[in-house]
N, C-alpha and C positions, 0 to 999 in steps of 0.2 A: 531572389536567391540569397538574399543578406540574411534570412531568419536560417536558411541552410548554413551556411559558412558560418555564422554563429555557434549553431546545433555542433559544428563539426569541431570548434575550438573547444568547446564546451567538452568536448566527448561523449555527445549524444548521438552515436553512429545511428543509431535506432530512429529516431526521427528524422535524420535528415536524408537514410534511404528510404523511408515512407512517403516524405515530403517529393523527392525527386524522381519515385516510380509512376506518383501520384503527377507529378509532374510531367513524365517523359509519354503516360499514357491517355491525359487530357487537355494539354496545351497544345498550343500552334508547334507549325512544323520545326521553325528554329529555337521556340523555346523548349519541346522536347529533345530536340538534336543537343541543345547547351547542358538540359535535366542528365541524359545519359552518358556526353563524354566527363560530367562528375561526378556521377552515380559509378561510371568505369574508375575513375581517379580512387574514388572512397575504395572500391574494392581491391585497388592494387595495395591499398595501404594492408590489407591481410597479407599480403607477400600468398606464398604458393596456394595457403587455402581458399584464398578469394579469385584465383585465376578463373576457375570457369564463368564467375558471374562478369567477372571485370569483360571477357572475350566476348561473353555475350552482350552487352552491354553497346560495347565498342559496335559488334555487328551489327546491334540496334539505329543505332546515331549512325554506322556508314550507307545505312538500309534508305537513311533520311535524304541522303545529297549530299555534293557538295565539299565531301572530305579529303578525296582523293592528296590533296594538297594543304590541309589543315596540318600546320604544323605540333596542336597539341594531340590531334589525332594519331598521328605517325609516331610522335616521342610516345604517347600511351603504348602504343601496337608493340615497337622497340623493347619497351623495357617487360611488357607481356612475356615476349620472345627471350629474352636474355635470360628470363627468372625461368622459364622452362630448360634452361642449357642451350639456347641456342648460339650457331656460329656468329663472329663477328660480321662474316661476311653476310649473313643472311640480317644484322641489326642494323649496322652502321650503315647503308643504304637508307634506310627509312628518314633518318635523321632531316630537316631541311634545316635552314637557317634562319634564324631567330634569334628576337629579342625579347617572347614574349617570357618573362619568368615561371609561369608553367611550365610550359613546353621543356625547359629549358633545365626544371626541375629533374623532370620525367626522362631526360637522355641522361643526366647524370644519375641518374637509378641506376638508368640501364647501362651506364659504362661503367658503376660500379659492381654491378655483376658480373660484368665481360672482364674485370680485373683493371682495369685502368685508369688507378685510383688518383694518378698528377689529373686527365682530362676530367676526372669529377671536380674538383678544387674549381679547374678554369671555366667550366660550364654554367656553377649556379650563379644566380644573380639577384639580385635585391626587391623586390617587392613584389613578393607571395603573399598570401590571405595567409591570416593567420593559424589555421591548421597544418598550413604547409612549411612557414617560415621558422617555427622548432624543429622539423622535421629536416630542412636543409641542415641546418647547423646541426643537427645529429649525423647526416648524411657527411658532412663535411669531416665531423668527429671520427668516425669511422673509418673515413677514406684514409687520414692523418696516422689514426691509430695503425693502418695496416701498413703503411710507409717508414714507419715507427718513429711518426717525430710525435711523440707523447705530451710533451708541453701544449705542443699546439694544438692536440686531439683535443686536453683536456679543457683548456679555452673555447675552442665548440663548444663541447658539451655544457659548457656553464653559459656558452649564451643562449644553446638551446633551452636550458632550466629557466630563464628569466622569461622566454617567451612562451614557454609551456605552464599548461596548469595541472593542478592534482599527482597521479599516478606516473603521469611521462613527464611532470617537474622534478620528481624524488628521482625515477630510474636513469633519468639523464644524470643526474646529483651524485649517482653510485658509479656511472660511467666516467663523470670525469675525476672522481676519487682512484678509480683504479690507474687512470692515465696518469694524476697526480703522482703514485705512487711508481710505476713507472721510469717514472721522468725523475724519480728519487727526490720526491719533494713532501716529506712526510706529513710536516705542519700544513699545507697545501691541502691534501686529503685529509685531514682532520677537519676543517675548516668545511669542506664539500661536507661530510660526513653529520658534520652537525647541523647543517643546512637539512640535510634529507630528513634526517631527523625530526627535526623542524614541519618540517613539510607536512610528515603523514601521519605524525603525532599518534595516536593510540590504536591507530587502523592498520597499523604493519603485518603483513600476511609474513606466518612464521620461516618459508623460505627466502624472501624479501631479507627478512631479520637477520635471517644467518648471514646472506650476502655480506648487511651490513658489518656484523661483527665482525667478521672476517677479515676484510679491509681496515676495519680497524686494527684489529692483530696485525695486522701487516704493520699499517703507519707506524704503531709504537716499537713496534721491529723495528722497523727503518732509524726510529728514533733511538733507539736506546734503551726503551721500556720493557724487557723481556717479562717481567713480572706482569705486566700491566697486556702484553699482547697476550701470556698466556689466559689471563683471564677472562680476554672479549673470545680468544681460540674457544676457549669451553662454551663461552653462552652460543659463539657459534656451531658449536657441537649439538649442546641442548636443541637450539633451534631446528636444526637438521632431522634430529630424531622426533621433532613435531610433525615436521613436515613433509618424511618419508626421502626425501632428496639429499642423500649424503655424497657430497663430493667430497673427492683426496684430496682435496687445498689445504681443507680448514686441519686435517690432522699434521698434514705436510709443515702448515705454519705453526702450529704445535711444535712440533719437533724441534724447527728451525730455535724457536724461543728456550726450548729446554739446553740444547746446546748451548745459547748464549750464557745460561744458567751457568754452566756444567756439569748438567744433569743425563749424563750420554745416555747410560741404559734407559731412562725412559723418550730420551728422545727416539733412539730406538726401538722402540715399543710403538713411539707416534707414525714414526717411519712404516714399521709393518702395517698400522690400519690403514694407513695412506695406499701402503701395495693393494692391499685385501679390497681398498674402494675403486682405484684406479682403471682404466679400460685398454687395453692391450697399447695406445697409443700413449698413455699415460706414464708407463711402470717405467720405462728407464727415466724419466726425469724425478723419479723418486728414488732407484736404484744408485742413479748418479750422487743423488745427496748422499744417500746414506753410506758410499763409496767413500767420499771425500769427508763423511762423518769420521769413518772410521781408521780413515788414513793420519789425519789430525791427532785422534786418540791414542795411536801406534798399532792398532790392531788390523797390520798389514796382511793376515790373511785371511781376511774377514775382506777387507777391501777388497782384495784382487775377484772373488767370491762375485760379490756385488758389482762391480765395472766392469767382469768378463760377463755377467746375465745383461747388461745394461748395453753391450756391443751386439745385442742378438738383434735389436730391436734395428732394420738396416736402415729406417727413416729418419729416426733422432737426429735433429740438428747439429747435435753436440758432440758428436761422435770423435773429432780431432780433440778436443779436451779431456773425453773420456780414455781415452789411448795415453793421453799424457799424464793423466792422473794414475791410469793401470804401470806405467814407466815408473811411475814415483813409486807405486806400492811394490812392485818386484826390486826396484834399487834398492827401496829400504831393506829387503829378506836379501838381499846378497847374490841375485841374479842376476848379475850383468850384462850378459849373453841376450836374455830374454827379455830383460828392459833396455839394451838397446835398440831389438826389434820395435819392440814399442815405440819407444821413442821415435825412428822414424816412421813408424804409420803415421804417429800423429803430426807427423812434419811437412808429410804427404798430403794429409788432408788440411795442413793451414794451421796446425797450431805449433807457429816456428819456433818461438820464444820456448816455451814449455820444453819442447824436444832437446835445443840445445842444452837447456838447463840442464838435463837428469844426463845427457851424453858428456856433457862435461865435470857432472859430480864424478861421473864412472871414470873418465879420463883422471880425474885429481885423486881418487882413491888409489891408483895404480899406479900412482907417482908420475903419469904423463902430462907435466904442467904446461908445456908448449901447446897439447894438444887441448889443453882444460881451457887455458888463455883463448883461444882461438874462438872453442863454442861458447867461453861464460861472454866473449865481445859481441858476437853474434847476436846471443841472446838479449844483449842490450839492444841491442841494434833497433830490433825488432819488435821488439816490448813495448807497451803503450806506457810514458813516462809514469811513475805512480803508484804501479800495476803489481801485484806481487811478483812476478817475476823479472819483472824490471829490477825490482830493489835488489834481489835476489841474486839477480845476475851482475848489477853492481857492486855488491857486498864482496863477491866472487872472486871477483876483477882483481878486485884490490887486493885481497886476500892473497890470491895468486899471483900477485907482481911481487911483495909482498917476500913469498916464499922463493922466488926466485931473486931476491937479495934486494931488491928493493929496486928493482929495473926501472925507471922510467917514475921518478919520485913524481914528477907534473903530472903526470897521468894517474896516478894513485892521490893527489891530492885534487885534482878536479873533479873524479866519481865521489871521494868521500864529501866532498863539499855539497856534490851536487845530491846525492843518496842520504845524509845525515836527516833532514827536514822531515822526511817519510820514515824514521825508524825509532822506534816510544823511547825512551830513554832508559826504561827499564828492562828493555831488549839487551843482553847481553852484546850483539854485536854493535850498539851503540857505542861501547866502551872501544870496543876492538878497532873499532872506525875511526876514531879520535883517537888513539895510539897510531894507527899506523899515520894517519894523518899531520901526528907531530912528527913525528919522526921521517918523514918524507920533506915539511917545512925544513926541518933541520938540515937535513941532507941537501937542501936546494939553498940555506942560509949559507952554509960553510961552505958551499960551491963545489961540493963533493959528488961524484956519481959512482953508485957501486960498480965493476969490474962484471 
């Protein structure tokens, strides 16, 4: 079997199912039983379109003896089952207990199908042949990725690359660039990126291509580079239109980069081809940007436009954000009323911090600073430290004590102490910060407390 598992590293599926039919149809009875539970193995590696061969396979080898209690048999049969949709209760039965790392492989397949992606992580184990041992650590990559601990996907995927050759070295290489990327580690994906690069050298198939440019446009996104993401955005365009597969990423990160620019109208422009490519599952994560594009620009009713089409969509993840951003753009037009509605959907649905903010702008624009005080605290409260609404609600705070004569000078010099670090210094409330902040010092030097 060694010139098979070879064949199989190699990426020559082609001989080594030749070799193993050849095998399963003129050898002794336990060397074709061994030919066909890896003749069944090679075909799962097709995922759904090699089911029927891999089933028949399997029925071949259990036809032979023997199996009933084979435990790579059973994990085969499992993960057969799980890749058709089947119940847990009809997979995890199969399962026996083992150490063999096949076996062992093969139920973490199939737990990764069945959604159970901590018991994948705990199931695999170290010493697969080498067709298989990239493939765990992709399995592994995957499992991470869906848990969303992305640092660590993206480590998979890079040991996957070391132990894989050719084709599944490069696409493992773009897998862990996007995790990189992810995990907001731009130089990290760059690094992958050139690696693939590397790899497949003049043979890049032009959907491939675009993948890459793309992720590149990102990483210099991430970095700073908007000139430089716009550029790899276009070759990833060009590439696209080589190769018939146009996704709404590559225009979406467009846009993203034109913004950074302050290029609005044609980010908006990248925005609509992003709509125009997009799949009914897609359009609010592009409506949302261009929502929050437009909110930024001040063209709050164009926003509202954009965040009320991006609320239709009832699956979006982000639906308590988008509520909170819809609150921000009717606050801004002078709708109180109806941005406070807002504002509590989106409070309802978990986005606490945001809600209070825009409930307490409305509170302080109408002179009610007891009630502004209450939600701009809240909303710290609640805010992940950093966060723009954190700062925001910081900034607030202060402000608000502030205007009420300087209540509580301690408490207005510990927000701005602790709020200053996070706000440019070219931010106009930088200045405001460090006013009110001396003047709180002062007030707490002299031993004085406003009335």
């Amino acid at each position: 079997m060694r010139g098979v598992l070879e064949a199989l590293h190699q990426g020559d599926y082609d001989t080594a199912i030749e070799r193993l039919t050849r095998k399963a149809l003129f050898g002794r009875r336990e060397e074709a039983k061994e030919a066909l539970l890896l003749l069944a193995e090679v075909h799962s590696l097709y995922g759904e379109e090699g089911l029927e061969k891999a089933h028949r396979a399997l029925e071949e080898a259990y036809e032979l003896g023997e199996l009933e209690y084979s435990p790579l048999y059973r994990a085969l049969l499992g993960e057969l089952l799980a890749l058709e949709g089947r119940s847990e209760r009809e997979v995890l039965p199969l399962f026996l207990p083992t150490e063999d790392p096949r076996a062992r492989y093969h139920q973490a397949q199939a737990l990764f199908y069945l959604g159970r992606f901590e018991e994948v992580l705990n199931t695999l184990r170290p010493g697969l042949p080498a067709f298989l041992a990239w493939r765990a650590e992709g399995l592994k990559g995957r499992a991470l990725e869906r848990l969303g601990r992305h640092r660590e996907a993206a480590l998979a995927y890079e040991r996957g690359a070391e132990l894989a050759l050719g084709l599944e070295r490069y696409w493992l290489l773009l897998d862990a660039a996007a995790m990189w990327l992810e995990a907001g580690e731009g130089e990290r994906a760059l690094m992958a990126l050139e690696e693939a690069k590397a790899v497949v050298g003049e043979g890049e198939w032009a959907e491939d291509a675009a993948t890459r440019h793309y992720l590149l446009a990102r990483a210099h996104l991430l970095l700073g580079n908007p000139n430089r993401a716009l550029e790899e955005a276009r070759r990833a365009l060009e590439e696209e239109e080589a190769s018939g597969h146009k996704a709404y990423g590559t225009p979406l990160v467009a846009a993203q980069a034109f913004l950074q620019l302050g290029r609005y109208q044609e980010a908006m422009e990248a925005y609509e081809e992003a709509l125009r490519r997009a799949e009914a599952g897609e359009r609010p994560y592009v409506l949302h940007e261009m929502g929050v594009a437009a909110l930024d620009q001040g063209a709050y009713l164009e926003a509202e436009g954009y965040l009320r089409e991006a609320l239709r969509e009832e699956a979006y993840p982000y639906r308590a954000q988008v509520w909170a951003d819809l609150a921000e753009a009717l606050y801004r037009q002078g709708r109180y009323g109806e941005a406070e509605e807002a504002a509590k959907e989106a409070m309802a649905l978990g986005a606490e911090a945001s809600g209070e903010l825009i409930l307490g702008h409305i509170a302080y624009d109408l002179m009610h600073l007891e009630e502004a005080l209450a939600h701009y605290r809240r909303a710290a409260e609640r805010a992940e430290e950093g966060s723009r609404e954190w700062v925001g609600a910081q900034e607030m705070v202060v402000d608000t004590l502030a205007q009420l004569g300087y209540r509580s000078p301690e408490e207005i010099l510990a927000r701005a102490e602790a709020v200053l670090p996070h706000v440019h210094p070219a931010d106009e409330w930088h200045q405001a910060l460090l006013a009110y902040k001396e003047r709180a010092e002062a007030l707490l030097r002299e031993g004085k407390r406003p009335n």
